[in-house]
ChimeraX commands (.cxc) that place a marker at each C-alpha (Angstrom):
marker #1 position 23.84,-59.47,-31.61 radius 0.5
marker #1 position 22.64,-55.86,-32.73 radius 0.5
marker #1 position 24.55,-53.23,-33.85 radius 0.5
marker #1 position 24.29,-49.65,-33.36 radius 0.5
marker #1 position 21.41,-47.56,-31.42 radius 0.5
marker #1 position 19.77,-47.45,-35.01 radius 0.5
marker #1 position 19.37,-50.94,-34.98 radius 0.5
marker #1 position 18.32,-51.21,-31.39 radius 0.5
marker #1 position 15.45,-48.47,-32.11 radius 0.5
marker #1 position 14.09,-50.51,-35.17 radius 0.5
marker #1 position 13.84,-53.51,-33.18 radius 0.5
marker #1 position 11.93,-52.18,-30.23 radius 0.5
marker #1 position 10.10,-50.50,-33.09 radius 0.5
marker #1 position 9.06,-53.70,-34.24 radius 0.5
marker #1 position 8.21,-55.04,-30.94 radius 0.5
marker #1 position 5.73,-52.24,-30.07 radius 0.5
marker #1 position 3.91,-52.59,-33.87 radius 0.5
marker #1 position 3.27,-56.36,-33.27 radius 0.5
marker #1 position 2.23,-55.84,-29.84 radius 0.5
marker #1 position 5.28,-57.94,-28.24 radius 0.5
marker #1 position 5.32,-54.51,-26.41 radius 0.5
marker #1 position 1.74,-53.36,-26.60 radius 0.5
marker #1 position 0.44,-49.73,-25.46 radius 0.5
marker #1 position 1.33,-48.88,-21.32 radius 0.5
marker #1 position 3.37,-51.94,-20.98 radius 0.5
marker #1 position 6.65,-51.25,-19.20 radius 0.5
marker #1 position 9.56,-52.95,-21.26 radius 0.5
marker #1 position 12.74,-54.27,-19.66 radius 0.5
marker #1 position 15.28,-52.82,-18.68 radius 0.5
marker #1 position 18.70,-50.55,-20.36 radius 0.5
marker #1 position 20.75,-53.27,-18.63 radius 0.5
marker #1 position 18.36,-55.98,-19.43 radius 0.5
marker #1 position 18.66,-54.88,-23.04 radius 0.5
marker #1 position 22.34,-54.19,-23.47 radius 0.5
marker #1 position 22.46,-58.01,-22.09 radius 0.5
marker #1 position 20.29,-59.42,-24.88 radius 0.5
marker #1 position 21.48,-57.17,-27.76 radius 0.5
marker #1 position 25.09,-57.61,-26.54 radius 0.5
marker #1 position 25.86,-53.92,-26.22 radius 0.5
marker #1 position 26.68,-51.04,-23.97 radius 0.5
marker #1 position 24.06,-49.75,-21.83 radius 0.5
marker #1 position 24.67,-46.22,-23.54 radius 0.5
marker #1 position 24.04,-47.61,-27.04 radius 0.5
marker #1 position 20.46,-49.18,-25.71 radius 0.5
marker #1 position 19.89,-45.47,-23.64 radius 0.5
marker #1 position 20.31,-43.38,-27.13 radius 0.5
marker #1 position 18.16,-45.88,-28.73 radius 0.5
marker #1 position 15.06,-45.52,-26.11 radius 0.5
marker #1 position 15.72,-41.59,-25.51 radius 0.5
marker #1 position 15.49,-41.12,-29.06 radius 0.5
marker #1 position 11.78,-42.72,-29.24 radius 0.5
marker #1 position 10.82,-41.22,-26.08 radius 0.5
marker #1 position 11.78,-37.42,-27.94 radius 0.5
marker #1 position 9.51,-39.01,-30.32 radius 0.5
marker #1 position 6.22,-39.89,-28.18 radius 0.5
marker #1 position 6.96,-43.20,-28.44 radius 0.5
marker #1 position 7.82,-44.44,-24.81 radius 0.5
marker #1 position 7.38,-42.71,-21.66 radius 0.5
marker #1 position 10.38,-42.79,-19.34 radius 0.5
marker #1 position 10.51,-41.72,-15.82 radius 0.5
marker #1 position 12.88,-41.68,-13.09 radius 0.5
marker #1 position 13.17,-44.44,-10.76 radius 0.5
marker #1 position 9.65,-46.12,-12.74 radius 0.5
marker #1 position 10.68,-47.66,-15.64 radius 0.5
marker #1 position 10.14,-47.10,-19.12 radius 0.5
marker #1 position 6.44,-48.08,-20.92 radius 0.5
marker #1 position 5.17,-47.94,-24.73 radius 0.5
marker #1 position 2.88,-44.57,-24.71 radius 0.5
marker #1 position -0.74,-45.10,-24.03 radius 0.5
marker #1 position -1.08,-42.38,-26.50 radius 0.5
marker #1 position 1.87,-41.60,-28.77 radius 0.5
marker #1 position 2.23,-38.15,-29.66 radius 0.5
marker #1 position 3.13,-37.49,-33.05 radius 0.5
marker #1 position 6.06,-34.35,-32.73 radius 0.5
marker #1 position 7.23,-32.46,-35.39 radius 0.5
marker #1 position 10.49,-33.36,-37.23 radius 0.5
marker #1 position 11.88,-30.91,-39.99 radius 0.5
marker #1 position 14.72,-32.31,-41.80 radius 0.5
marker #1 position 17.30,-29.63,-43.52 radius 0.5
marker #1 position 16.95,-28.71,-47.17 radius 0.5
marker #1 position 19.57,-28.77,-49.56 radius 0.5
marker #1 position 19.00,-24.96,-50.69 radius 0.5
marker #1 position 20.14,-26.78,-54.45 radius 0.5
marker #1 position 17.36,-29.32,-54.16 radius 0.5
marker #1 position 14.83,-26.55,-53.43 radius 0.5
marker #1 position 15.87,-24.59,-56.18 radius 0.5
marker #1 position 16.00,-26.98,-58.43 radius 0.5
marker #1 position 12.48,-28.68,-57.68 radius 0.5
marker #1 position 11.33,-25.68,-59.26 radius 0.5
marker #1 position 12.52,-25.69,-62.66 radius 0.5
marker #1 position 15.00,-23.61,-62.48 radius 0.5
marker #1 position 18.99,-23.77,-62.18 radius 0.5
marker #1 position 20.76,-23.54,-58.83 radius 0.5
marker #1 position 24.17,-21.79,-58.62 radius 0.5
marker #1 position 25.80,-19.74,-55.89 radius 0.5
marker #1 position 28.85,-17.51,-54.81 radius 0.5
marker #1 position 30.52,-17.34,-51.90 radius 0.5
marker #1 position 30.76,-13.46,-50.41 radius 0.5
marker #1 position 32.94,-13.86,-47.22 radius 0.5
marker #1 position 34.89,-16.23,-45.17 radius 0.5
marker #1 position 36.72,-15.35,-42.67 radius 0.5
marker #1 position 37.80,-16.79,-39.06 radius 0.5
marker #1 position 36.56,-14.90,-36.32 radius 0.5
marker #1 position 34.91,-14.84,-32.51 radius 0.5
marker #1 position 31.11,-14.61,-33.41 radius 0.5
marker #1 position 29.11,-11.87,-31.29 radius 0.5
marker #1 position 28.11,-12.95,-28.15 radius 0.5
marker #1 position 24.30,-13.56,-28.97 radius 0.5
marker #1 position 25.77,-16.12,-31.14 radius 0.5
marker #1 position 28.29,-17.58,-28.59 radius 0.5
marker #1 position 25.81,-17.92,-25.89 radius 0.5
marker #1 position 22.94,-20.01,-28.56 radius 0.5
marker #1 position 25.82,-22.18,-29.15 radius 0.5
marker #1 position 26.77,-22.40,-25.67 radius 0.5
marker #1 position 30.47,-21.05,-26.43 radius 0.5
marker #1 position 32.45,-18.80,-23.88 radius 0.5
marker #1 position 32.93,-15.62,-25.34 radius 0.5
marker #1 position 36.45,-15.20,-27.41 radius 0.5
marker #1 position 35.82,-18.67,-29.24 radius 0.5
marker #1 position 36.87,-18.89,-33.05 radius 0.5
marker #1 position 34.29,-19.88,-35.33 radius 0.5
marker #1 position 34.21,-19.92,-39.24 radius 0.5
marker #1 position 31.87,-16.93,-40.98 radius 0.5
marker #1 position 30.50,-17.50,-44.06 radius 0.5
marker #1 position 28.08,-15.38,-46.58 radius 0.5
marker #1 position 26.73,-17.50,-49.11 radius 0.5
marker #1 position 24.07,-15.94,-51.74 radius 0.5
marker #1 position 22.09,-19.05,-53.43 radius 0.5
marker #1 position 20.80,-18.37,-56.87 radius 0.5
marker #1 position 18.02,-19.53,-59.00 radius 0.5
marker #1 position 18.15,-18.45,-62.51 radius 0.5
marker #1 position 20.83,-16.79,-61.98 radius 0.5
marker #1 position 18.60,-14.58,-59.13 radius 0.5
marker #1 position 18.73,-14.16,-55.78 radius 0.5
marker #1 position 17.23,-16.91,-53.71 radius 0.5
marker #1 position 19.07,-16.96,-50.37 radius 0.5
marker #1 position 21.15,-14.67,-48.80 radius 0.5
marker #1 position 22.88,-17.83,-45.98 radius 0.5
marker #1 position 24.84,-16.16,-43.32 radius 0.5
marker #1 position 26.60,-18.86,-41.13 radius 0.5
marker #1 position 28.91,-19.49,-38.12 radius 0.5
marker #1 position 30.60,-22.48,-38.25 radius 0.5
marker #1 position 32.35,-24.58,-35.62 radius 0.5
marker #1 position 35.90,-26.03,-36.90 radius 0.5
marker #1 position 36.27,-28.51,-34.08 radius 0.5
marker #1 position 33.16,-30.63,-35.53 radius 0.5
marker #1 position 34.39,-31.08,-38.94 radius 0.5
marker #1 position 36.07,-34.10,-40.51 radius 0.5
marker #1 position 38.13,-31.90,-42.89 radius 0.5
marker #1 position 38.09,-28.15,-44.25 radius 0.5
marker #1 position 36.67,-28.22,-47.83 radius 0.5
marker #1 position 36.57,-25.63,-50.22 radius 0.5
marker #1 position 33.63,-23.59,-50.02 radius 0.5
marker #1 position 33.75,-21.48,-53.19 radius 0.5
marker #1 position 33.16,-25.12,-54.91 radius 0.5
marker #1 position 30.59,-26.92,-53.05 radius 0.5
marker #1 position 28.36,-24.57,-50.85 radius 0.5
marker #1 position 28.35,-25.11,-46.77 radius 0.5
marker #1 position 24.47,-25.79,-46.72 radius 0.5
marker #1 position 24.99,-29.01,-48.73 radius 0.5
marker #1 position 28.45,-30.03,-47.30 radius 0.5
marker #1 position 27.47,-30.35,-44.10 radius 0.5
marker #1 position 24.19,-32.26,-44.33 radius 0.5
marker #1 position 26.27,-34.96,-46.07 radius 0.5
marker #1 position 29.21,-34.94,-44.42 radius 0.5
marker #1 position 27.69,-33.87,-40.28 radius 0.5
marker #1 position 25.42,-35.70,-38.74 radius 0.5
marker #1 position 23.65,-33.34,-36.23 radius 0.5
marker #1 position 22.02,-35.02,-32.74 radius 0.5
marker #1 position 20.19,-32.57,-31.98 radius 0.5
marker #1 position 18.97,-29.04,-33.27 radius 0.5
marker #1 position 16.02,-25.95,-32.99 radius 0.5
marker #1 position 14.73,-23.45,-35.95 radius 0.5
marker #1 position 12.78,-20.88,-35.53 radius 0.5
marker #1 position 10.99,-19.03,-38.68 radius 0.5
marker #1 position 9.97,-15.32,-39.23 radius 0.5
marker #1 position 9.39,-11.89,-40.98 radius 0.5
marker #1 position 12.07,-9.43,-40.64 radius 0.5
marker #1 position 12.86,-6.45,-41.93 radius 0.5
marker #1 position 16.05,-6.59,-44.39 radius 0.5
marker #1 position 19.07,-5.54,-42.91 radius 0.5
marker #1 position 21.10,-3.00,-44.64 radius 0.5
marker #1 position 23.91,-6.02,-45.71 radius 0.5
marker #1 position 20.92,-8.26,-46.45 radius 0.5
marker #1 position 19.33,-5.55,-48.80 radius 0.5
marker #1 position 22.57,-5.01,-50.65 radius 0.5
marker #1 position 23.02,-8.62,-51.66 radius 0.5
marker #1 position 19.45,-9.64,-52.19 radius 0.5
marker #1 position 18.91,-6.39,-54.41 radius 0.5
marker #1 position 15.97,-5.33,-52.69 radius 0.5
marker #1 position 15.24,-2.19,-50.68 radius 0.5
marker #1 position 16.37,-1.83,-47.04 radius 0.5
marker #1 position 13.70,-2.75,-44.97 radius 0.5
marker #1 position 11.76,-4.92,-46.83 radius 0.5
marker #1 position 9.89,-7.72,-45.20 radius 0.5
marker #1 position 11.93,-11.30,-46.01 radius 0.5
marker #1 position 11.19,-14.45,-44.61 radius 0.5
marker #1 position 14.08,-15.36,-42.37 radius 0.5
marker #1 position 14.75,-19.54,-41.19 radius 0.5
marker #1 position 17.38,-19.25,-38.23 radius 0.5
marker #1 position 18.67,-22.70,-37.32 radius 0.5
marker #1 position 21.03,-24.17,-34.36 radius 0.5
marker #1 position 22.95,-27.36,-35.08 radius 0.5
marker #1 position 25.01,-29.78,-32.30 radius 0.5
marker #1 position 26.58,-33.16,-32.19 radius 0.5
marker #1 position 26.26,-34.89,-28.66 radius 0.5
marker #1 position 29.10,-33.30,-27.63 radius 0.5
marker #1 position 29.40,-29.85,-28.95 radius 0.5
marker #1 position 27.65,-27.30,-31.32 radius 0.5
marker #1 position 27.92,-27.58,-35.07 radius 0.5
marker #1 position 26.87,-24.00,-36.63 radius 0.5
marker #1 position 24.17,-21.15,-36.38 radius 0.5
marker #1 position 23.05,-20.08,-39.80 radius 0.5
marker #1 position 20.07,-17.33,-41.11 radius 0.5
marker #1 position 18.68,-17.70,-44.05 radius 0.5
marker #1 position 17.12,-14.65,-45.58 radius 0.5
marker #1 position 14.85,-15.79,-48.25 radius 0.5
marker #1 position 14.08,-13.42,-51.55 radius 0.5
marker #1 position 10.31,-12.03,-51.58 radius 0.5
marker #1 position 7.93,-14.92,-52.70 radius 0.5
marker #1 position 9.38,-17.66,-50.45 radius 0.5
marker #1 position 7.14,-20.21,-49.53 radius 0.5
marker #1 position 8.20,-22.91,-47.12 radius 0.5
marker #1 position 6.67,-26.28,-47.31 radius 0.5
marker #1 position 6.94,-29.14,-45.03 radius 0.5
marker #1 position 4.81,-32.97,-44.38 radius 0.5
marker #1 position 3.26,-33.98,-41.40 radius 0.5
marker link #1:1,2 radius 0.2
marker link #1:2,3 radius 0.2
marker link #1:3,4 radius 0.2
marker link #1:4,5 radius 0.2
marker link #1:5,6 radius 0.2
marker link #1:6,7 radius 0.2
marker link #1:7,8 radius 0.2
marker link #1:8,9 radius 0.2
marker link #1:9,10 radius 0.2
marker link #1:10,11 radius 0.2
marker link #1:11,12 radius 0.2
marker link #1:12,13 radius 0.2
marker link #1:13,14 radius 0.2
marker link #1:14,15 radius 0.2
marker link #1:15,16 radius 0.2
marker link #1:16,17 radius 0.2
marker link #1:17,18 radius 0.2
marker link #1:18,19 radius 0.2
marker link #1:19,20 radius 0.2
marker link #1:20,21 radius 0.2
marker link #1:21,22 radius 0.2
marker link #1:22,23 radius 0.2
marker link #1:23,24 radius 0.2
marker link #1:24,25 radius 0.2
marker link #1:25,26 radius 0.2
marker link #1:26,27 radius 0.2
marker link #1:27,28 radius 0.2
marker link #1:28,29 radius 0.2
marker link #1:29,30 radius 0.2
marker link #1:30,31 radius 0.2
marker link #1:31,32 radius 0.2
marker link #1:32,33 radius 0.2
marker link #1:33,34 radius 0.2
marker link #1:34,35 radius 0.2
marker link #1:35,36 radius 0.2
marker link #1:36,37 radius 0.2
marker link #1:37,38 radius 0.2
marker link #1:38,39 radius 0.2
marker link #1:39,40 radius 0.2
marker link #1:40,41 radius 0.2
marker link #1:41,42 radius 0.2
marker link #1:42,43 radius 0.2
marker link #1:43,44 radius 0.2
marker link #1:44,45 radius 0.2
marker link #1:45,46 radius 0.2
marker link #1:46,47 radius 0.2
marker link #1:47,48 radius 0.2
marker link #1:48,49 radius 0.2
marker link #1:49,50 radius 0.2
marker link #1:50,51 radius 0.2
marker link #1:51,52 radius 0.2
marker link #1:52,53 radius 0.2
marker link #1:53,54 radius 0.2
marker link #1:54,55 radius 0.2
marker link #1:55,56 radius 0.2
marker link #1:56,57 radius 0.2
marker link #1:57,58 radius 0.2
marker link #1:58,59 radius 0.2
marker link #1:59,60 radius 0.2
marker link #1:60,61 radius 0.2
marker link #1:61,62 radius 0.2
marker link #1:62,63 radius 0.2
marker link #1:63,64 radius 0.2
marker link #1:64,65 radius 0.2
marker link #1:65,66 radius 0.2
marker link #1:66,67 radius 0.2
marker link #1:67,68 radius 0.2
marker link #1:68,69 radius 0.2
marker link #1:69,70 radius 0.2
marker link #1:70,71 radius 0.2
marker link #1:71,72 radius 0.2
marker link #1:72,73 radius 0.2
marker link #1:73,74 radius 0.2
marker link #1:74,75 radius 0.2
marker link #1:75,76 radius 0.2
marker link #1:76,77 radius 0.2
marker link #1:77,78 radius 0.2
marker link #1:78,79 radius 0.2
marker link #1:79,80 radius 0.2
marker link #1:80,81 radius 0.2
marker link #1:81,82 radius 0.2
marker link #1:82,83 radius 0.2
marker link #1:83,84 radius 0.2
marker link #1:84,85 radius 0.2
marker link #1:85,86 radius 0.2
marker link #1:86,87 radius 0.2
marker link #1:87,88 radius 0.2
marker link #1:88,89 radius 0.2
marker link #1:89,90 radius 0.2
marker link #1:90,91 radius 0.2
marker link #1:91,92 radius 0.2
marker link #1:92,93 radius 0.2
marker link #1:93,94 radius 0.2
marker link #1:94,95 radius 0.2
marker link #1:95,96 radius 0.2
marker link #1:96,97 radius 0.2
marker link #1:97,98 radius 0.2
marker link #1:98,99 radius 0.2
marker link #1:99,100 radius 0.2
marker link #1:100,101 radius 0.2
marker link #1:101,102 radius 0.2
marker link #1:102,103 radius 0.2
marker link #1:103,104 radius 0.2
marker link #1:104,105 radius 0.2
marker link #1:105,106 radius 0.2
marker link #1:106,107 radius 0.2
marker link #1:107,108 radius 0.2
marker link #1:108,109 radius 0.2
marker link #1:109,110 radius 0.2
marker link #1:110,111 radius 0.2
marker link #1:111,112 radius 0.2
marker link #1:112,113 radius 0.2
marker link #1:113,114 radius 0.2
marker link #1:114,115 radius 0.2
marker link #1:115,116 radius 0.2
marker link #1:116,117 radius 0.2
marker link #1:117,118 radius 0.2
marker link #1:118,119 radius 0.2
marker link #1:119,120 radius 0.2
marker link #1:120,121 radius 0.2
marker link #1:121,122 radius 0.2
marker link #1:122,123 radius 0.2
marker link #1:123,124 radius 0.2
marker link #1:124,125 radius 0.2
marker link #1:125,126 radius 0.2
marker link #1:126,127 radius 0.2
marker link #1:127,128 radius 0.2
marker link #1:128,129 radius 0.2
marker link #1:129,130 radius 0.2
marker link #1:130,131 radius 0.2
marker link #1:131,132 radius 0.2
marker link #1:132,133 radius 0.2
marker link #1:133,134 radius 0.2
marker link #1:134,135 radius 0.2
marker link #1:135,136 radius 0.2
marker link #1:136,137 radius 0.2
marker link #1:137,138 radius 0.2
marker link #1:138,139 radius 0.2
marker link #1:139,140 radius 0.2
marker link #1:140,141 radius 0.2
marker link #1:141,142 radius 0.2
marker link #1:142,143 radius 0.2
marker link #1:143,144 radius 0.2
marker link #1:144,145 radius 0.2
marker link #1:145,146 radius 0.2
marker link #1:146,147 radius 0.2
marker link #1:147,148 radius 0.2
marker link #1:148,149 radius 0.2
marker link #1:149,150 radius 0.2
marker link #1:150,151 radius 0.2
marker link #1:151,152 radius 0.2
marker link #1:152,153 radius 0.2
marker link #1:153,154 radius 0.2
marker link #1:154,155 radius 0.2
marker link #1:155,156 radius 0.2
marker link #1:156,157 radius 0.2
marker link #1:157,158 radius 0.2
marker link #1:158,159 radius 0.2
marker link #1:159,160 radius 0.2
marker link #1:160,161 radius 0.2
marker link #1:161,162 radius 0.2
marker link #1:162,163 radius 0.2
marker link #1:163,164 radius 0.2
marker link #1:164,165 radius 0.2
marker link #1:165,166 radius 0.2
marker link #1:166,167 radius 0.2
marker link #1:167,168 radius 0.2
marker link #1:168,169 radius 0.2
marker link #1:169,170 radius 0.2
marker link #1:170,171 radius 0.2
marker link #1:171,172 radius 0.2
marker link #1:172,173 radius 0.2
marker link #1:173,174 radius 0.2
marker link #1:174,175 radius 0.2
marker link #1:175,176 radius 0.2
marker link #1:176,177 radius 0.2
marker link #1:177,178 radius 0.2
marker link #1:178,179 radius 0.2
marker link #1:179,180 radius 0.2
marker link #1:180,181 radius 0.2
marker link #1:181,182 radius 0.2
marker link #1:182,183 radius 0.2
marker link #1:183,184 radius 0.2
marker link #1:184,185 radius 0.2
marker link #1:185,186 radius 0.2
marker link #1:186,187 radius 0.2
marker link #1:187,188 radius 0.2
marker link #1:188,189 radius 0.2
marker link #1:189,190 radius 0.2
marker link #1:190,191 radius 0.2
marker link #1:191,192 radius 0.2
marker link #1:192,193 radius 0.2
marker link #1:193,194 radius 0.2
marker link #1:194,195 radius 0.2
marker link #1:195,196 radius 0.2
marker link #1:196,197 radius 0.2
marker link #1:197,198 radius 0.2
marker link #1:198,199 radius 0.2
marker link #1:199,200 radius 0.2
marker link #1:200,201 radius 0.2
marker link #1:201,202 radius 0.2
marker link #1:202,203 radius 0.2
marker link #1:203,204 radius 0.2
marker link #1:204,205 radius 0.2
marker link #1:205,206 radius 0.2
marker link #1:206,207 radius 0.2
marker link #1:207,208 radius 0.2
marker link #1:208,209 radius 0.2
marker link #1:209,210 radius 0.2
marker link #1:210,211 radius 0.2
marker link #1:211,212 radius 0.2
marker link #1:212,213 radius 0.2
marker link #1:213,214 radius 0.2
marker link #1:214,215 radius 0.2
marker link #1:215,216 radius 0.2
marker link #1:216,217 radius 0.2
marker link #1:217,218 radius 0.2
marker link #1:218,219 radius 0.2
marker link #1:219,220 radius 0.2
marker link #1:220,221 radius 0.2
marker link #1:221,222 radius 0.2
marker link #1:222,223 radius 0.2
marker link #1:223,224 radius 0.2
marker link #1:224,225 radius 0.2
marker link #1:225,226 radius 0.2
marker link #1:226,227 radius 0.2
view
């Protein structure tokens, strides 16, 4: 018997490498599989949707599932530990926490994270240090309902809590150059309006949305990723 949907991926993994499964060939069944790995259909449906995301298998409605003729390769972009960065430079990672408060976000924010308006989320300013400089200014709506307790964020910053403690399903970013706000000018020590590099990133579960964070990097930024 096989465990989780984890476990059910790696082994159709495996089949498809050896060629059990080879390239176009449709492979049995969700109910076929549940039956062999001794598991809920569900558990075998996460494990195939997951390598489908991935280019691995093509599934269609009412025709089966097959191993891509062609698997496409798609981007994955895990999240950085904002200490991890810092300190793969050289240089020493600290940070302060500005602001939390509970509060309904603004409704740009409520509708990304699919929220009716009037929800209460946590806010949190976070400015990440190297060297004792500024290296991120995080701003950060959090969603209480998702979280297995309510740490202490003045000790151990939100960025790294979560990416130990949440697992996120799914998730989008989106990168650009902006113009420092007046709040994000203040904090970073720069002057209002200059260009930053700015990462904005939604988080969910399956079931509901984790947080919506922007993080305003100081000048000289560079992001750097594999392929």
């Amino acid at each position: 018997m096989i465990g989780g949907w984890e476990d059910i991926r790696a082994e159709v993994l495996r089949r498809i490498r050896v060629r059990d499964w080879p390239p176009g060939a449709m492979i049995p069944t969700e109910e076929a599989l549940a039956e062999e790995f001794g598991c809920a259909r569900a558990t075998v449906n996460r494990a195939l949707r997951e390598l489908a995301e991935a280019g691995v298998l093509e599934r269609r409605r009412k025709a089966g599932t097959r191993v891509a003729m062609l698997p496409v390769r798609k981007a994955t972009l895990d999240i950085p530990v904002i200490r991890q960065e810092v300190e793969a430079t050289g240089r020493v990672h600290g940070f302060r926490l500005l602001t939390q408060r509970n509060e309904a976000p603004p409704v740009p924010v409520a509708s990304r994270l699919g929220l009716p308006p009037g929800a209460t989320l946590i806010y949190l300013e976070t400015l990440h240090l190297a060297d004792g400089q500024p290296f991120v200014f995080e701003t950060r709506w959090l969603n209480p309902a998702v979280l297995p307790a309510l740490p202490d964020f003045g000790q151990v910053s939100a960025n790294e809590w979560l990416v130990a403690h949440v697992a996120y399903a799914t998730g989008d970013i989106a990168f650009s150059a902006a113009q420092a706000s007046p709040r994000e000018a203040e904090v970073m020590g720069v002057a209002a309006g200059s260009a930053l590099f700015i990462t904005e990133r939604t988080t969910w579960t399956a079931e509901a949305p984790i947080t919506f964070v922007r993080l305003a990097h100081a000048p000289g930024y560079r992001v750097q990723t594999m392929v």
